[in-house]
C-alpha positions in Angstrom: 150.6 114.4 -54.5 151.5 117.1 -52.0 154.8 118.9 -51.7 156.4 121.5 -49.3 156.7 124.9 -49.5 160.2 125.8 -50.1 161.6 128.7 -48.5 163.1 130.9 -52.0 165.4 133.0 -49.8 169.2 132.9 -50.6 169.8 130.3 -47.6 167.3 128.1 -49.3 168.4 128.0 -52.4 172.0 127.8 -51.3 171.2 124.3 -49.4 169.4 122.9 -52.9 172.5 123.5 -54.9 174.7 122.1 -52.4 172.5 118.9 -51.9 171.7 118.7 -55.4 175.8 118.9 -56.2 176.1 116.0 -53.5 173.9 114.0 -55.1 175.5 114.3 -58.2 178.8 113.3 -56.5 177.2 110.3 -54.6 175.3 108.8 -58.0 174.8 104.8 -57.5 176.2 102.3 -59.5 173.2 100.0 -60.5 173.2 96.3 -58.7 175.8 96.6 -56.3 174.5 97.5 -52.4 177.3 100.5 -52.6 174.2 102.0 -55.0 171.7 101.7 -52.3 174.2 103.4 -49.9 175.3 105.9 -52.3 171.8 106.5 -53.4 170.5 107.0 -49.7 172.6 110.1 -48.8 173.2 111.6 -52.3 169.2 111.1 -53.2 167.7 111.6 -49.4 169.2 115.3 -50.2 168.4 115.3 -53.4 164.7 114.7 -53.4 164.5 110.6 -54.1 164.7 108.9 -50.9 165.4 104.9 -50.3 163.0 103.9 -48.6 154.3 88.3 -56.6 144.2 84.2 -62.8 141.4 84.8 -62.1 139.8 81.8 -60.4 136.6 81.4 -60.6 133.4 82.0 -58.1 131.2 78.7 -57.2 129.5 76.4 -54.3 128.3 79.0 -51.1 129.6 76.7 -48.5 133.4 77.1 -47.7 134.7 73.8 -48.0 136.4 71.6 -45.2 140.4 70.8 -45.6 139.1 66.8 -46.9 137.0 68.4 -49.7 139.9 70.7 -50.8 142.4 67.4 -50.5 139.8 66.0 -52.7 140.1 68.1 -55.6 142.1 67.1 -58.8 145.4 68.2 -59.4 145.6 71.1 -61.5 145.3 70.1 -65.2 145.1 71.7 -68.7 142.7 74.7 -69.3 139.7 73.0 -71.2 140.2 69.9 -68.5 139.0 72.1 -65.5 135.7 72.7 -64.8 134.5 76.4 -63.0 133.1 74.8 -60.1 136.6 73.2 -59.6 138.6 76.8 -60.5 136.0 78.0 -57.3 137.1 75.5 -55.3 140.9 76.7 -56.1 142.6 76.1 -52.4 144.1 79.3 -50.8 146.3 79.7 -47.6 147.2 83.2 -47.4 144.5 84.9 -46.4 143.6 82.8 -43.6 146.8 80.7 -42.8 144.2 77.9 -42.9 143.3 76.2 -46.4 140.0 77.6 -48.5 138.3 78.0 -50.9 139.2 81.1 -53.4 135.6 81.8 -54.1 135.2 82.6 -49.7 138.4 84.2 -48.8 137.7 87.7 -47.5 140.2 89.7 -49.0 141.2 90.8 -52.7 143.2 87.7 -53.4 144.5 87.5 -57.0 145.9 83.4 -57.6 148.4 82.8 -60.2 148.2 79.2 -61.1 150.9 76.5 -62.2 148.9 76.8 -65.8 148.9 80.9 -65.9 152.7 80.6 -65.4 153.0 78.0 -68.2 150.9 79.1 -71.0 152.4 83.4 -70.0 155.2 82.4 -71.7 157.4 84.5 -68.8 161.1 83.5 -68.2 161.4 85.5 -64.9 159.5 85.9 -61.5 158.8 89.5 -62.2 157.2 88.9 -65.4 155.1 86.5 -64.7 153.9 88.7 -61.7 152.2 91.1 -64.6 149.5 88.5 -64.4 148.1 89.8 -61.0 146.2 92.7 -62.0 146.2 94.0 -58.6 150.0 94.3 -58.6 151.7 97.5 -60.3 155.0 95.9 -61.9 157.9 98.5 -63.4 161.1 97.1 -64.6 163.5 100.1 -64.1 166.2 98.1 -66.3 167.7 94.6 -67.2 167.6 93.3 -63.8 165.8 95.4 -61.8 161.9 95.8 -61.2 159.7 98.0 -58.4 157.1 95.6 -57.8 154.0 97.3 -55.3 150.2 97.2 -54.9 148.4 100.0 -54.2 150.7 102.5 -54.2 154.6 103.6 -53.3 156.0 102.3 -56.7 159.4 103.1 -57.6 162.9 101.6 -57.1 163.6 103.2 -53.9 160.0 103.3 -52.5 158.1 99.9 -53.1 158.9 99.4 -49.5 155.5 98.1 -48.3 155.1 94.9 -50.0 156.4 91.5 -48.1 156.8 88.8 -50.4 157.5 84.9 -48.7 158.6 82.0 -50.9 157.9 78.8 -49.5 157.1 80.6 -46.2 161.1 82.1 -46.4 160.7 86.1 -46.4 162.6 87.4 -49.2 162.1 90.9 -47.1 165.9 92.7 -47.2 165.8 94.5 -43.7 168.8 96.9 -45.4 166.1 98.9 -47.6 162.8 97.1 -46.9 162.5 96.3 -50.5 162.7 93.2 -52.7 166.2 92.6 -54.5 164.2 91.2 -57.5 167.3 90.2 -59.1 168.5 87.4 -56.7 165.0 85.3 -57.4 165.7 83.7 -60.2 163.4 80.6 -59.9 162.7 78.1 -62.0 159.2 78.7 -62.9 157.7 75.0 -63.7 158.4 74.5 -59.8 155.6 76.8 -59.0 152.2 75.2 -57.6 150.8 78.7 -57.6 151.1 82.5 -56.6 148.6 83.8 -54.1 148.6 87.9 -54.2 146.6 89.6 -51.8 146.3 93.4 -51.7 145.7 94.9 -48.4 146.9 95.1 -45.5 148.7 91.6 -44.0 149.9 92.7 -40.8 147.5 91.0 -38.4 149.0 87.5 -40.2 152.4 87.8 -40.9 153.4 91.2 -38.8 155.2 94.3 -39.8 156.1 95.3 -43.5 153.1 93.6 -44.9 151.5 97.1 -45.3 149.7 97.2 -48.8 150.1 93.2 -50.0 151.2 90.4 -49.3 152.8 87.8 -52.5 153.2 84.3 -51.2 154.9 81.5 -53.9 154.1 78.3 -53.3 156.4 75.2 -54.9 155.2 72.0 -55.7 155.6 69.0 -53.5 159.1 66.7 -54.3 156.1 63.9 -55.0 154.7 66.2 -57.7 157.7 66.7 -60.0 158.8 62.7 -60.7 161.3 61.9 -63.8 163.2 64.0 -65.7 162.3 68.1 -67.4 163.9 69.8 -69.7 163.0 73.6 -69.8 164.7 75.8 -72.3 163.8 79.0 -73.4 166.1 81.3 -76.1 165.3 84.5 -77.5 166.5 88.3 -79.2 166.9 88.9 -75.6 166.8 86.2 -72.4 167.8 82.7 -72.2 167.0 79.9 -69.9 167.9 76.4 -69.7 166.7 74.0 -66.7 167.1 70.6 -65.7 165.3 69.3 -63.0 165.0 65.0 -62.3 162.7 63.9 -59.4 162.4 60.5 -58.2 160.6 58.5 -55.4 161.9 57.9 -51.9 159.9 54.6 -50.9 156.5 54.7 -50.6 155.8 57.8 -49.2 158.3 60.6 -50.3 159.9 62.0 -53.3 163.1 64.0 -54.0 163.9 66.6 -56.5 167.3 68.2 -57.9 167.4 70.9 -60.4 170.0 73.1 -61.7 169.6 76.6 -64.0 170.9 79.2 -65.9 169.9 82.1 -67.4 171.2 84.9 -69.3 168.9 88.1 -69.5 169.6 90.6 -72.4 170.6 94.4 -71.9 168.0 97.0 -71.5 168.4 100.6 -73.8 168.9 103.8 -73.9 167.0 106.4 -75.3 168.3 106.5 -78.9 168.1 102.4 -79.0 171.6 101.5 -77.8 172.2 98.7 -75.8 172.5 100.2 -71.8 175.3 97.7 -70.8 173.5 96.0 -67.7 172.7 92.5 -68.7 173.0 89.9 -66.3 173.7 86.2 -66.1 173.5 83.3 -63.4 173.6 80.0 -62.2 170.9 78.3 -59.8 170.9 75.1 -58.2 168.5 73.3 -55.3 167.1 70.4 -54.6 164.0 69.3 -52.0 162.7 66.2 -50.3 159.2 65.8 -49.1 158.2 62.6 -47.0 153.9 61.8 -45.5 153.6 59.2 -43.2 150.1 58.8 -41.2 149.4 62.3 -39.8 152.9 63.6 -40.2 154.9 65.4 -43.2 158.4 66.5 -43.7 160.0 68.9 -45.9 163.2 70.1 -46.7 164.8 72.2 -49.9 167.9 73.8 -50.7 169.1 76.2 -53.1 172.4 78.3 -53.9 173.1 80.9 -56.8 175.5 83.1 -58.1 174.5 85.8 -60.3 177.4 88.4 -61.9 176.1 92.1 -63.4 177.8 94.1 -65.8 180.0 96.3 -63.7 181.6 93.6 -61.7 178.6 93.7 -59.4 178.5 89.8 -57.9 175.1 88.3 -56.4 175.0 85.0 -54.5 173.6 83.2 -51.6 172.2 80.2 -50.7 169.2 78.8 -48.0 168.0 75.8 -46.5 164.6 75.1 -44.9 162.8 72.3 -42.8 159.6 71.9 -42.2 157.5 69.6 -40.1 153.5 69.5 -39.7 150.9 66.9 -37.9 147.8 66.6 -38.6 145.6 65.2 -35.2 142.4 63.0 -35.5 140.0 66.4 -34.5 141.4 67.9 -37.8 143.5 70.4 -35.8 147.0 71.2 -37.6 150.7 71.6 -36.3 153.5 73.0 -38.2 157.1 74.4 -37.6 159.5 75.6 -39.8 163.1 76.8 -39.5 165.0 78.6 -42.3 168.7 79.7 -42.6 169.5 82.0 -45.8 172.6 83.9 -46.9 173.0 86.4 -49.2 175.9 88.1 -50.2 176.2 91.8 -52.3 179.5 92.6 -53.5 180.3 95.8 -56.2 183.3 97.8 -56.3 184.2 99.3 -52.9 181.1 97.8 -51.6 180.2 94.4 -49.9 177.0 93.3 -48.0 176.2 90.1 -46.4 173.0 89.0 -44.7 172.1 86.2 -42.6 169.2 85.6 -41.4 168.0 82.5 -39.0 163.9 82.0 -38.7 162.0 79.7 -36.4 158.4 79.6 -36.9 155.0 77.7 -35.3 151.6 77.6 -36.0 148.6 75.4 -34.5 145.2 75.4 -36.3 142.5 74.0 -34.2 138.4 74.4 -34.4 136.9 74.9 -30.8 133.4 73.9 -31.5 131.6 74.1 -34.8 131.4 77.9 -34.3 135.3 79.0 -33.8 138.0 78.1 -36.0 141.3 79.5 -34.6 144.9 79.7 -35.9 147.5 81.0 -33.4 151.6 81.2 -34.1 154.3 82.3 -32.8 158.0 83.4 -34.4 161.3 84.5 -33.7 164.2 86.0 -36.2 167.9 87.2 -36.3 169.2 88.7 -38.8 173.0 89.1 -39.1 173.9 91.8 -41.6 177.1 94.0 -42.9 177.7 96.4 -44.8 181.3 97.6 -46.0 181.3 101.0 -48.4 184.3 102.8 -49.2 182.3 106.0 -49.8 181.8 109.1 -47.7 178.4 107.2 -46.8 178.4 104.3 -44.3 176.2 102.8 -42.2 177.0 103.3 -38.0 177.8 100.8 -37.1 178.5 98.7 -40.3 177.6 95.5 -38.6 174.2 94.9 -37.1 171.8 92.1 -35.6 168.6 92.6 -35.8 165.8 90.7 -33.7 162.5 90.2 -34.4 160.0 88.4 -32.3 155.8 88.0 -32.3 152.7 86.3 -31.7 149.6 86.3 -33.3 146.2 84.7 -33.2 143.0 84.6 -35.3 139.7 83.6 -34.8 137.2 83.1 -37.6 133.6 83.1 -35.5 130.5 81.2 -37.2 128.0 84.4 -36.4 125.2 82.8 -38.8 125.3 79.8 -41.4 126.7 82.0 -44.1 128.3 85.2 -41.7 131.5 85.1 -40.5 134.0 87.3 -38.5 137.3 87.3 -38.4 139.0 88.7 -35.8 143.4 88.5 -35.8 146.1 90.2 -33.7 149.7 90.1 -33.7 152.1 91.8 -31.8 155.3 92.3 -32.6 158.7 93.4 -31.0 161.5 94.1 -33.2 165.0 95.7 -32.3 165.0 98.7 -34.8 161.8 99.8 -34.0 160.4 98.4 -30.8 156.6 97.1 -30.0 153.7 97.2 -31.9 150.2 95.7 -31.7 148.4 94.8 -35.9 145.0 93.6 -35.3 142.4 93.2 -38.0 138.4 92.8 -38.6 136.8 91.2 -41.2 133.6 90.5 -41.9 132.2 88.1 -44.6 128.5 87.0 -46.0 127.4 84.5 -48.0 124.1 85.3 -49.9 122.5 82.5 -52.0 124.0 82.3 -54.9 127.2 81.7 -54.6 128.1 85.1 -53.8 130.6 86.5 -51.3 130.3 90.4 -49.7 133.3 91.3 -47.1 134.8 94.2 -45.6 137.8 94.3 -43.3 139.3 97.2 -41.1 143.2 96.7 -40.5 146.4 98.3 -39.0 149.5 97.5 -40.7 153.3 99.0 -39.8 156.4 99.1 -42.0 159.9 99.3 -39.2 162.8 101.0 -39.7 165.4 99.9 -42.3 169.3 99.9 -41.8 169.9 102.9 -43.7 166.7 105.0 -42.2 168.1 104.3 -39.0 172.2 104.1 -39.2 173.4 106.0 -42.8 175.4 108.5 -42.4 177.6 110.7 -43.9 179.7 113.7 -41.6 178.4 116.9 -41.4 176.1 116.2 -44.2 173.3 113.3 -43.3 173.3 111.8 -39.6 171.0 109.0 -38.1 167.6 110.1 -36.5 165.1 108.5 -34.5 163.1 107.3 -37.7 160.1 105.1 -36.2 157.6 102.7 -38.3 155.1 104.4 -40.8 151.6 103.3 -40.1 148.2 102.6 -41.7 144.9 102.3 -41.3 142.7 100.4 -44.4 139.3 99.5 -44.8 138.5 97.9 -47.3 135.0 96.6 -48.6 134.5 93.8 -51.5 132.5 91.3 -53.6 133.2 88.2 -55.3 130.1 86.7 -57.6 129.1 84.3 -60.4 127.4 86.7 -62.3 126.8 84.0 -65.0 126.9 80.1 -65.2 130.6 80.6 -67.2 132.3 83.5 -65.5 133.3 85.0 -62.4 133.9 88.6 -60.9 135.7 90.1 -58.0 135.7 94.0 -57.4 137.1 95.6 -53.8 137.7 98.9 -53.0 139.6 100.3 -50.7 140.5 103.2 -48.2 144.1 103.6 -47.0 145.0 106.3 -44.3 148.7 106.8 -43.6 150.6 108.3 -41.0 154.2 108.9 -40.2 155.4 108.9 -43.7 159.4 109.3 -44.1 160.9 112.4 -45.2 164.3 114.3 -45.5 164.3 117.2 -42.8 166.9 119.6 -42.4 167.8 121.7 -39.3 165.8 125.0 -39.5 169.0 126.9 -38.8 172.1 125.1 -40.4 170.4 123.1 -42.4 172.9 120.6 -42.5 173.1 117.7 -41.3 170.1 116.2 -42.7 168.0 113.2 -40.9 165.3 111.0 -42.0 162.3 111.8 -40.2 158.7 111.2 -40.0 156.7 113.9 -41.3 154.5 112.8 -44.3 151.0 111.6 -44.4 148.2 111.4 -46.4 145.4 108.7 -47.9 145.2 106.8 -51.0 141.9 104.9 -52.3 140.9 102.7 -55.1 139.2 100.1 -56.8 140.7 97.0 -58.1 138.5 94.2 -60.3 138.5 91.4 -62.4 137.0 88.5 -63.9 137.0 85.8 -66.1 134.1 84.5 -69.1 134.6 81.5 -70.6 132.7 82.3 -74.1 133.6 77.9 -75.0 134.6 75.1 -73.2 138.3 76.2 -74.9 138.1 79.9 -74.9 138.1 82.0 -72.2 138.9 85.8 -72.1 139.9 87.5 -68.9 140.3 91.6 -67.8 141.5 93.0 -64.8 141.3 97.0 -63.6 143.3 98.6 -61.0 142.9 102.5 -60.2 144.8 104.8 -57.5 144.0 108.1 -56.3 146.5 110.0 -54.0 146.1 112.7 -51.8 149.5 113.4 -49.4 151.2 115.9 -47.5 153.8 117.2 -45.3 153.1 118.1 -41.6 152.7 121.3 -40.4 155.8 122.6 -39.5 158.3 120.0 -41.4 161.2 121.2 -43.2 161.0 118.4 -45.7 163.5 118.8 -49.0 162.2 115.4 -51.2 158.7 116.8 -52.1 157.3 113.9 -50.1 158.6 111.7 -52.9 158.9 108.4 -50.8 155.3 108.4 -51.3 156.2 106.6 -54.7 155.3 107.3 -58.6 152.2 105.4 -59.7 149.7 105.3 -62.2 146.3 106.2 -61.9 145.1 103.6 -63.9 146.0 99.9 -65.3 143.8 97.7 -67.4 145.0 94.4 -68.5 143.3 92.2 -71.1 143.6 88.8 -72.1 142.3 85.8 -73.8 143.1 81.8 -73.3 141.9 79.9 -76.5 142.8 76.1 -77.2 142.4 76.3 -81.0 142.9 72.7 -81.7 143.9 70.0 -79.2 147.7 70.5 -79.4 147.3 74.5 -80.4 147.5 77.1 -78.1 147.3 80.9 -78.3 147.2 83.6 -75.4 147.2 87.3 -76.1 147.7 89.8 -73.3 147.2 93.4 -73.4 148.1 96.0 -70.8 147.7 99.6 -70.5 149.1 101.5 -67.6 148.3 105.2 -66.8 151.6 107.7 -67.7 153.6 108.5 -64.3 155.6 112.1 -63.6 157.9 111.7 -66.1 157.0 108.7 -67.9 154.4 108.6 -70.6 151.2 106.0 -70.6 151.9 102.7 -73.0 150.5 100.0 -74.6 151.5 96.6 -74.8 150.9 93.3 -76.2 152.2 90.0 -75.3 151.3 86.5 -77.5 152.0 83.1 -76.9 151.3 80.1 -79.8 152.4 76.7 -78.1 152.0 73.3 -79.3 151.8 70.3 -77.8 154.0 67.8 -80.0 152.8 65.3 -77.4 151.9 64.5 -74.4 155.8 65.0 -73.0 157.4 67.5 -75.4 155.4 71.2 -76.1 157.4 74.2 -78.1 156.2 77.5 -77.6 156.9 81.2 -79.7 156.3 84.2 -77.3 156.5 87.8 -78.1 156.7 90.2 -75.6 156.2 93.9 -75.8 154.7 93.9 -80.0 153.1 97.1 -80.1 156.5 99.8 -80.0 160.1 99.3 -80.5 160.2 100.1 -77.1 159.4 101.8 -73.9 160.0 103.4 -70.4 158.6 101.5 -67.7 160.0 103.3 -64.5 160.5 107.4 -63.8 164.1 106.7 -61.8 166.5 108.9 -62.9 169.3 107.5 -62.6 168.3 103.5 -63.4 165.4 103.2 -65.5 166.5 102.5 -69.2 164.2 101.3 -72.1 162.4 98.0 -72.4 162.9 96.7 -76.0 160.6 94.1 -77.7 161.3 90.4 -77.5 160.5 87.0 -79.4 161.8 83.6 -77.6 161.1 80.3 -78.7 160.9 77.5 -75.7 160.9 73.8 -75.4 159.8 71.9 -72.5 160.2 67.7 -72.7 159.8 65.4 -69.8 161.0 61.9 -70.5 
């Protein structure tokens, strides 16, 4: 990592020490959305700026959506077969159902079973599974969740993560408030994470990934679950009841609560940020002939140490048809609220979403998705600090199209050509499209490459924050890249599975702090980074029995970034994010008996500026009392008493070692 070379005359060092003083003075409170505001001026001088298993390779002919709608419904381990783990139905990638084993892109897919037997009892932690994911938990509630690159509280920025199709994207930082998705975890169908860029698909901010959670259909989740999990440091307790709504629908309800212990300090004491919450939603899913309906619901409250309050609510609709030629219609509308309040701080944001999409196949060589969507997003926010955003109250408009065309060039080549443009209110027009290129040797084998553009638009605070005579808006406009990306996905063997891509990532427009080259104050946000990044990221799966199966994934980053000639930049380039250069993960599924379970995880992760490398283990022994009532022991983080996760300075805290015991029964 680059940084700039700063001017050691007495001016110079005169404008560090007063920055450095102000940032002192403008230290965040952790939780609240006063933090971010704080943190934005008071860090922005100070150098730190602001800115979710491996599935197995099989048949060579991508399947159509009848064979997929054919396959079972995901079972136990042992019960599925590898030619059934290839055939493992992805939407992501495409925005049309497919196989795993011929998506073009390094697609990582979580299942309903991972998530079970991981022993997790939060989103975040359950996202460690995706080894092409970099995942930090800075404290008790809060984690920097990235791929490739730009990890860190403030500066996992280029990551958009959708939920049922709902962005959970917060337009005030461009970041994920990780602490407000609290979901209950047996609900998950699966978690597709693709690393890369997304931007020809679902537009700006899905610069290096894309995590899409998928819930399971009302008619999936009949009678009545109990989920309870209580340990040295977490606790979660669930009830969910689904039922049947004539002959062709189903409705859920569920309600849950958790209480998530405090993080430490350096010499062991407890850090005085645990949090608590209450969830509740329900959904209702109706198929009749061609047509399907949907609609969920869910509203929280969460409370922080600190008096920091969390809670919100959202409600979405969908509707799809599917026509006799096999082409596909679906809309979907959202509404979601979410509402920040600390002391002397209070945000709200609501945000309004229409979205359409119409799959169709124009002859047997062109398969072509196109869509269309439109967003407002109503937000506020109230600080009683020297810092405020101009004006406090904002709507934000976001409209695009898009289209993609997967052409049949050959019996086993295909190209996939996508565009979308997109017009949003903070940072005006931009055009994403995308190439990608896949073969299908004999075999079973897949070989692809793709060239993409992706954006991330101005946030609130690079655009309005401001502070008088100290930090005032600028004309910040949307960083951009350029990746390619080449990558293989193989059987190598009858019982396992392998998937390596590397990649190439050239940025531009990076944000940075300036300062005026003569009074150095006031400070703006600017664009004058850039840079490339490039990796490798693999993994694979063997399955040495029918009941045993051991799994590794490798991710590795290189960096090379710098300032522009002739910015005056004061954060080092530090938006560029703390990573490590390296993370292995390890792991092994065994059924020992029929009703005995153990999973072992390892994961090693490469040290970051100030943060040494670690070690840890996580294991799992579950037992299945019957076929309606398992109890599991999981121990999380074995190997030290604990460790440092994150390099923020003014969050991160220690992560501690943990031992829960969990109980699920369905009756």
């Amino acid at each position: 990592m680059a940084t700039m070379d700063v001017d050691q005359s007495d001016h110079g060092m005169s404008a560090q020490a007063a920055v450095a003083g102000e940032a002192g003075r403008l230290a965040p409170r952790a939780g609240g959305s006063g933090g971010w505001v704080r943190a934005a001026a008071g860090l922005a001088a100070a150098g730190v700026v602001l800115s979710g298993s491996p599935v197995l390779a099989g048949e060579s002919v991508v399947p159509d959506d009848a064979a997929l709608a054919r396959l079972p419904a995901p079972r136990d381990l042992t019960e599925l077969s590898l030619e059934e783990l290839a055939m493992v139905e992805v939407t992501s990638v495409t925005r049309r159902p497919e196989a795993l084993s011929h998506a073009a892109a390094a697609v990582f897919v979580i299942t309903a079973e991972d998530i079970r037997r991981s022993g997790a009892t939060s989103l975040p932690e359950v996202l460690r599974l995706a080894p092409n994911l970099q995942v930090q938990r800075v404290n008790a509630g809060d984690y920097a969740i990235s791929a490739r690159g730009f990890n860190g509280y403030e500066t996992a920025n280029k990551l958009l993560v959708l939920i049922d199709g709902r962005s959970v994207y917060s337009q005030l930082h461009s970041g994920v408030f990780w602490d407000e998705r609290h979901l209950p975890l047996m609900d998950i169908a699966r978690i597709e994470v693709i690393s890369g860029p997304g931007g020809a698909l679902y537009g700006a901010n899905a610069v290096n990934g894309v995590i899409n959670i998928i819930t399971r259909s009302a008619q999936d989740t009949q009678g009545l679950v109990v989920d309870a999990a209580a340990g040295t440091e977490d606790a979660v307790l669930t009830f969910r009841h689904g039922g049947r709504l004539g002959e062709a629908g189903g409705w859920r309800a569920y309600v849950s609560g958790f209480d998530r212990g405090e993080s430490l300090l350096a010499d062991g004491a407890e850090a005085g940020d645990g949090l608590s919450g209450l969830r509740a939603g329900m959904r209702l899913d109706w198929t009749g002939g061609p047509d399907s309906l949907s609609l969920q619901a869910d509203v929280f409250d969460h409370e922080a140490v600190g008096q920091v309050g969390i809670a919100g609510g959202n409600v979405t609709g969908g509707w799809s048809r599917v026509f006799a030629d096999g082409a596909a219609l679906q809309l979907q509308a959202y509404y979601d609220r979410v509402e920040r309040a600390s002391p002397g701080t209070r945000e709200t944001a609501d945000t309004v979403d229409l979205s359409l999409q119409h799959a169709l196949d124009l002859g047997a060589r062109h398969r072509l998705v196109v869509g269309g969507n439109l967003r407002q997003i109503d937000t506020e926010l109230i600080a009683s600090t020297e810092a405020f955003l101009d004006p406090p109250r904002e709507t934000v408009r976001l409209g695009s199209v898009f289209a993609q065309d997967q052409i049949s060039l050959a019996s086993n080549v295909i190209l996939t050509l996508g565009a979308k443009f997109e017009d949003n209110s903070l940072s005006g027009a931009v055009l994403l499209p995308s190439a990608r290129l896949a073969w299908t040797p004999p075999g079973g084998s897949l070989v692809w490459g793709a060239v993409s553009r992706a954006t991330r638009s101005p946030n609130r605070i690079e655009r309005r924050l401001t502070q008088p005579g100290f930090l005032e808006p600028g004309d910040f406009r949307a960083e951009d890249l350029v990746a390619y990306e080449i990558g293989y996905r193989t059987p190598p063997h009858p019982r396992g599975s392998l998937s390596v891509s590397v990649f190439y990532n050239r940025y531009d427009d990076l944000r940075t702090v300036t300062i005026d080259p003569e009074t150095v104050f006031p400070l703006r946000f600017d664009n004058g980074g850039r840079g490339a990044s490039w990796g490798l990221e693999a993994w694979g799966v063997y399955a040495i029995t029918p009941s045993w199966r051991v799994n590794a994934g490798l991710a590795t980053l290189t960096k090379d970034f710098e300032v522009k000639p002739g910015v005056l930049d004061i954060t080092g380039l530090v938006s560029v994010g703390d990573d490590p250069d390296y993370q292995l993960l390890l792991g092994t599924q065994a059924d020992l008996t029929d009703r005995l379970e153990l999973d072992v995880r390892l994961r090693a992760v490469d040290g970051l500026a100030a943060v040494p490398s670690y070690v840890e283990a996580d294991v799992r022994l579950g037992w299945r009392l019957t076929d309606a009532l398992e109890v599991a022991v999981t121990g999380a983080n074995l190997l030290d008493r604990d460790h440092r996760e994150s390099g923020d300075p003014g969050r991160a805290r220690n992560i501690g070692r943990s031992l829960t015991a969990s109980l699920r029964a369905r009756f």
